[in-house]
LOBA-590896 format. One record per atom (N, C-alpha, C, O): residue in one letter; atom name; x, y, z. Coordinates in nm, 3 decimals, padded with zeros to 5 digits. Layout:
N
- type; atom; px; py; pz
- a; CA; X; Y; Z;
...
//
This chain:
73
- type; atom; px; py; pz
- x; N; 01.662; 00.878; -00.870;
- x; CA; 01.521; 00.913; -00.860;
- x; C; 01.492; 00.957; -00.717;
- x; O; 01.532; 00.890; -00.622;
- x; N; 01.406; 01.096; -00.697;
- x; CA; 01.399; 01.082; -00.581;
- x; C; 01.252; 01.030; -00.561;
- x; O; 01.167; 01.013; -00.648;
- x; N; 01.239; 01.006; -00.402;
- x; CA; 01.103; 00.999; -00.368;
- x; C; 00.996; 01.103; -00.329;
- x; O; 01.016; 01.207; -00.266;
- x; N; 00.863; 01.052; -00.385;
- x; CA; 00.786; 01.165; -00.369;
- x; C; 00.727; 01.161; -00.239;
- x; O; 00.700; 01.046; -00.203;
- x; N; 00.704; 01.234; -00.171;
- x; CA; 00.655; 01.239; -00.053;
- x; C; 00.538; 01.172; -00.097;
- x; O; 00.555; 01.051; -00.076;
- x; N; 00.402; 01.199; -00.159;
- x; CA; 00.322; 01.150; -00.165;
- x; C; 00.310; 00.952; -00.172;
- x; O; 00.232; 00.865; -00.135;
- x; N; 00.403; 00.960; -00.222;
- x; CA; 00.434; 00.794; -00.243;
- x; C; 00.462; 00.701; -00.120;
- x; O; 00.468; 00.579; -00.107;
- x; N; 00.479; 00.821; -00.024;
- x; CA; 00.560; 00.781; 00.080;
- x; C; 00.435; 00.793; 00.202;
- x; O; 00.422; 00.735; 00.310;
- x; N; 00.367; 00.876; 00.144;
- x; CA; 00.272; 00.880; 00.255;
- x; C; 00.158; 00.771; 00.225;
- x; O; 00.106; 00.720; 00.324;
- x; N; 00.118; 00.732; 00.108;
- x; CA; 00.065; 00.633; 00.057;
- x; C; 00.137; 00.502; 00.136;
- x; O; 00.093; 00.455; 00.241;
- x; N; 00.227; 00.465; 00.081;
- x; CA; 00.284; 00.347; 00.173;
- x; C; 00.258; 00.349; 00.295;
- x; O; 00.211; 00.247; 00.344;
- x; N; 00.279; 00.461; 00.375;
- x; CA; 00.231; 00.500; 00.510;
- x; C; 00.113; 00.441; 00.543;
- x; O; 00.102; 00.371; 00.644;
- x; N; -00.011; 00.471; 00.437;
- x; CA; -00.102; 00.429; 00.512;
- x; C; -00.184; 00.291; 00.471;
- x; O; -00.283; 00.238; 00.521;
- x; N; -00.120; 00.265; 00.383;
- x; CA; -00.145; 00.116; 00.359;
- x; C; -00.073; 00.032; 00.478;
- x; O; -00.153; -00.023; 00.553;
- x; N; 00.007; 00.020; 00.495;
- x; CA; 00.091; -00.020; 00.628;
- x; C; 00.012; -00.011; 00.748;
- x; O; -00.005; -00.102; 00.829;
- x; N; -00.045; 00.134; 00.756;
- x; CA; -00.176; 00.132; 00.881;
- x; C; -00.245; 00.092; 00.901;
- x; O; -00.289; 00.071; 01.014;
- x; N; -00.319; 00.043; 00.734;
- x; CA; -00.472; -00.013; 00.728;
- x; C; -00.436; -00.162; 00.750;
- x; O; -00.510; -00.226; 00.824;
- x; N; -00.320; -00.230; 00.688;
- x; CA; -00.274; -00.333; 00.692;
- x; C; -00.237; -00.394; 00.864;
- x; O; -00.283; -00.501; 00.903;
- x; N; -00.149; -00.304; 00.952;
- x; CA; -00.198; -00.317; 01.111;
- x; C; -00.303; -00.379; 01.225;
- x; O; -00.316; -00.464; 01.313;
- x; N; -00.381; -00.243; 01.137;
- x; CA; -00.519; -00.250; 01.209;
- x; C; -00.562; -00.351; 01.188;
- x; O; -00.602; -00.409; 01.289;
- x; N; -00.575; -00.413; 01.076;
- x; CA; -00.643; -00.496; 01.065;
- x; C; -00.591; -00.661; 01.107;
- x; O; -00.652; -00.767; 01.125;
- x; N; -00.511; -00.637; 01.109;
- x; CA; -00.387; -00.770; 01.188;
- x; C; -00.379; -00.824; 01.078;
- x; O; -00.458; -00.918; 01.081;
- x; N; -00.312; -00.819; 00.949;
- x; CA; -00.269; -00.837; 00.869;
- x; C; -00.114; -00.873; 00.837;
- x; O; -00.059; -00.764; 00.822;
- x; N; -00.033; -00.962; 00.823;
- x; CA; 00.108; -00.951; 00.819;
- x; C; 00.130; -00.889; 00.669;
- x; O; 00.026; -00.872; 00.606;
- x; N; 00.240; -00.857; 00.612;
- x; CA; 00.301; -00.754; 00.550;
- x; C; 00.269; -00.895; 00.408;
- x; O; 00.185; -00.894; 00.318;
- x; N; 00.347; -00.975; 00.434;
- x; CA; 00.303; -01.129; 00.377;
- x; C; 00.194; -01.156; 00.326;
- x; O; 00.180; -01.170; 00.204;
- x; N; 00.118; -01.167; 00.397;
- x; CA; -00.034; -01.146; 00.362;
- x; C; -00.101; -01.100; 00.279;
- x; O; -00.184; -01.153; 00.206;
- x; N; -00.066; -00.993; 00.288;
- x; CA; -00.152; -00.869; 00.236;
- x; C; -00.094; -00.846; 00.076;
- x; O; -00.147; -00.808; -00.029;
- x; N; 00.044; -00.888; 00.115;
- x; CA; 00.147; -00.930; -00.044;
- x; C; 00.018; -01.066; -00.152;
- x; O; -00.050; -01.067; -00.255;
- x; N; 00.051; -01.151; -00.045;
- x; CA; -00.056; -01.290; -00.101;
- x; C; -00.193; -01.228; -00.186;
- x; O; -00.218; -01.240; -00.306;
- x; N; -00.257; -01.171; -00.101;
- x; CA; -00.402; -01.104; -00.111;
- x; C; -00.411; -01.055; -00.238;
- x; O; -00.488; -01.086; -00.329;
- x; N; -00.300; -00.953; -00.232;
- x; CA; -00.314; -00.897; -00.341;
- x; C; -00.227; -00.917; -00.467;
- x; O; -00.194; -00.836; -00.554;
- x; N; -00.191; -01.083; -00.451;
- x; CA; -00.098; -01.066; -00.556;
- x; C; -00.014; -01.021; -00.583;
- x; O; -00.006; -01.045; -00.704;
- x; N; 00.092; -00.948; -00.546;
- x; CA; 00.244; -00.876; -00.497;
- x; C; 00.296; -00.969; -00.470;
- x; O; 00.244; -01.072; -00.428;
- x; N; 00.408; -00.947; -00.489;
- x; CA; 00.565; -00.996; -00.421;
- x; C; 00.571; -00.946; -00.311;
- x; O; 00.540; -00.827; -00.320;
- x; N; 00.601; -00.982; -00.185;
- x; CA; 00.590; -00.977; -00.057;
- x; C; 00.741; -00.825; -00.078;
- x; O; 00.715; -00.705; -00.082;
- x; N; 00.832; -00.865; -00.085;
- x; CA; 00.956; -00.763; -00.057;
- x; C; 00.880; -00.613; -00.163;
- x; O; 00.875; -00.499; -00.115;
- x; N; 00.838; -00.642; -00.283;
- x; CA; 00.716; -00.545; -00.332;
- x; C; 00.659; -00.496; -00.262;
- x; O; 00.698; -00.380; -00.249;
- x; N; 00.559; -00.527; -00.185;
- x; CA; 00.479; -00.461; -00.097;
- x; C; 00.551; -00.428; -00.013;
- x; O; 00.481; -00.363; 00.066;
- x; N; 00.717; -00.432; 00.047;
- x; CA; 00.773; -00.370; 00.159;
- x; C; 00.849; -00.197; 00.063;
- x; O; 00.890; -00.085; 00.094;
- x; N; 00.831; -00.264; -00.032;
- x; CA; 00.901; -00.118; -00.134;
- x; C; 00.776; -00.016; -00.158;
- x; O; 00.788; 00.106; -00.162;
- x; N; 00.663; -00.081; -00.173;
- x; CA; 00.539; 00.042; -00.117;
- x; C; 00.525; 00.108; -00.009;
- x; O; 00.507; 00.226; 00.023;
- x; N; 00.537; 00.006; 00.042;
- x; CA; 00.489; 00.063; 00.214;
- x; C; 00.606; 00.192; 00.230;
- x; O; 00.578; 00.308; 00.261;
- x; N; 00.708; 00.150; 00.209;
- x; CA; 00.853; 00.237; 00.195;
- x; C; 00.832; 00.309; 00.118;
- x; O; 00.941; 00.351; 00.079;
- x; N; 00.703; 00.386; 00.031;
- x; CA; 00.736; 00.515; -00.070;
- x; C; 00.808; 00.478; -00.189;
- x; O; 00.803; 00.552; -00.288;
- x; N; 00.903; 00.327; -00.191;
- x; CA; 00.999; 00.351; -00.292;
- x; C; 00.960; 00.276; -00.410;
- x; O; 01.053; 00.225; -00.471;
- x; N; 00.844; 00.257; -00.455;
- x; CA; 00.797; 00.188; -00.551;
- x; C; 00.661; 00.318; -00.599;
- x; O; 00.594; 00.379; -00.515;
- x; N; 00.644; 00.338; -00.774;
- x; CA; 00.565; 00.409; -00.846;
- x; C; 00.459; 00.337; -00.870;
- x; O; 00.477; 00.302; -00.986;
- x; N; 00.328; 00.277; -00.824;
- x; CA; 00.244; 00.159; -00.810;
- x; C; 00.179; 00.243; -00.922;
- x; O; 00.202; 00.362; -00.946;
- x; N; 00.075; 00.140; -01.003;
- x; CA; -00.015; 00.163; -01.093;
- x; C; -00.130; 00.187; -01.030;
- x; O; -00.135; 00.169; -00.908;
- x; N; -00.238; 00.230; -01.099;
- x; CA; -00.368; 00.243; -01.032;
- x; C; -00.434; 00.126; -00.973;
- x; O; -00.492; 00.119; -00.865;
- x; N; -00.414; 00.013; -01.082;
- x; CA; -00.459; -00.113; -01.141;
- x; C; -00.457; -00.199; -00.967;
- x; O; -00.552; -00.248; -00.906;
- x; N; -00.299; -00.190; -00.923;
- x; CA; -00.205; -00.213; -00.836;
- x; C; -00.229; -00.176; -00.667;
- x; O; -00.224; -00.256; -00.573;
- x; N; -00.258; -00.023; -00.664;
- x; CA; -00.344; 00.036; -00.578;
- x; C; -00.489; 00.032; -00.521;
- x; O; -00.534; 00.083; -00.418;
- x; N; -00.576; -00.070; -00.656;
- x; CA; -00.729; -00.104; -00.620;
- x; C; -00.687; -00.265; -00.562;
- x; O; -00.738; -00.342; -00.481;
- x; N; -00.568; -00.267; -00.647;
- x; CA; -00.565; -00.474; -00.579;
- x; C; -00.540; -00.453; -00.451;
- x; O; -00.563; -00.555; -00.386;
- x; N; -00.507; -00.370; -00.389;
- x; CA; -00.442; -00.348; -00.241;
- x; C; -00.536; -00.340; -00.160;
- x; O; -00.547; -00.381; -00.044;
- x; N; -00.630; -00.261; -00.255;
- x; CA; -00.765; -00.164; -00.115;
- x; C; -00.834; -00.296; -00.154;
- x; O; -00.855; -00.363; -00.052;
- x; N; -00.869; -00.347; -00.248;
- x; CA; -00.958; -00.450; -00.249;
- x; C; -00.888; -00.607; -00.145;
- x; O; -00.957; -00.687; -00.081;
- x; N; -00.794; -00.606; -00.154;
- x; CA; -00.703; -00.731; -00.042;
- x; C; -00.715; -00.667; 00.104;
- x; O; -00.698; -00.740; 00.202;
- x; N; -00.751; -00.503; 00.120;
- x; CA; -00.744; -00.461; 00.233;
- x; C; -00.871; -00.437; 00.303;
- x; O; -00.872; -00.399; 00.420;
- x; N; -01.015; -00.463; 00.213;
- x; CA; -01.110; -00.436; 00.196;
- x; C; -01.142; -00.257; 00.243;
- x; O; -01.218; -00.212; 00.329;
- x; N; -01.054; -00.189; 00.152;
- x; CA; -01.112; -00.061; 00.168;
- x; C; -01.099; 00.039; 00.062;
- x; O; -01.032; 00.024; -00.041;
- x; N; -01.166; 00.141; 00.093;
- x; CA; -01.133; 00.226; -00.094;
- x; C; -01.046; 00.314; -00.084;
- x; O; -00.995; 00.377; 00.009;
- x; N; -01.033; 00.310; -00.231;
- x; CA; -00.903; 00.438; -00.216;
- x; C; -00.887; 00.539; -00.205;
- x; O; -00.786; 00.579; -00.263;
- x; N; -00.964; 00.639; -00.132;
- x; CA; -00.992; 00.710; -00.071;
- x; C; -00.923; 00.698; 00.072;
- x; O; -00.866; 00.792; 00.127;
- x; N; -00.931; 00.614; 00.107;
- x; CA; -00.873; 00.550; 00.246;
- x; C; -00.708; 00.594; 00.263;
- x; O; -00.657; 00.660; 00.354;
- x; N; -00.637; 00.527; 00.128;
- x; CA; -00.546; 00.513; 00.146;
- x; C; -00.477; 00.641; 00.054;
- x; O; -00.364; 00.622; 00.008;
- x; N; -00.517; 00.716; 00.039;
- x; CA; -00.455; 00.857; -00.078;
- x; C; -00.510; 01.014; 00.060;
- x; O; -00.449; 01.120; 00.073;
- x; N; -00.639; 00.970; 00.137;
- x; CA; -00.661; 01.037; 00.254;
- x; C; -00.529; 01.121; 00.309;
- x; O; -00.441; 01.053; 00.362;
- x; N; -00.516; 01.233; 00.302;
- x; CA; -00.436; 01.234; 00.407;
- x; C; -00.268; 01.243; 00.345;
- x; O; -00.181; 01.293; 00.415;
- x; N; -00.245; 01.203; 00.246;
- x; CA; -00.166; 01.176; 00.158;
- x; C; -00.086; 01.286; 00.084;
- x; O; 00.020; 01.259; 00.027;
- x; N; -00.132; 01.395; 00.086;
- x; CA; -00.107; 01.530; 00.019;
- x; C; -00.028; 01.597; 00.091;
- x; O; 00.005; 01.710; 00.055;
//
């Protein structure tokens, strides 16, 4: 399988928002209910997340998804 760039840029910026906000990678796994090494396979592009999956994130990250698809193309 390859990876889609877009997937990759997504992970990208969840990882950013996750930063900024002083969030550990851990955390933000907890928050949203993920498997911590899960959320390192997002952040990495290398996971196909659901929508469902992507609102648990922005909502653990408190932001919309808009935020995190921004930029993404």
């Amino acid at each position: 399988m390859t990876t889609d760039e877009r997937m990759i840029a997504f992970g990208k910026r969840v990882r950013e928002m996750r930063k900024s906000k002083g969030i550990s990678q851990e955390r933000l796994a907890e928050m949203a209910g993920i498997d911590r090494s899960y959320m390192g396979n997002i952040e990495r592009g290398e996971k196909n997340i659901t929508l469902k999956k992507a609102y648990e994130i922005c909502d653990a990250l408190d932001v919309e998804i808009q935020d995190l698809v921004q930029g993404s193309d």
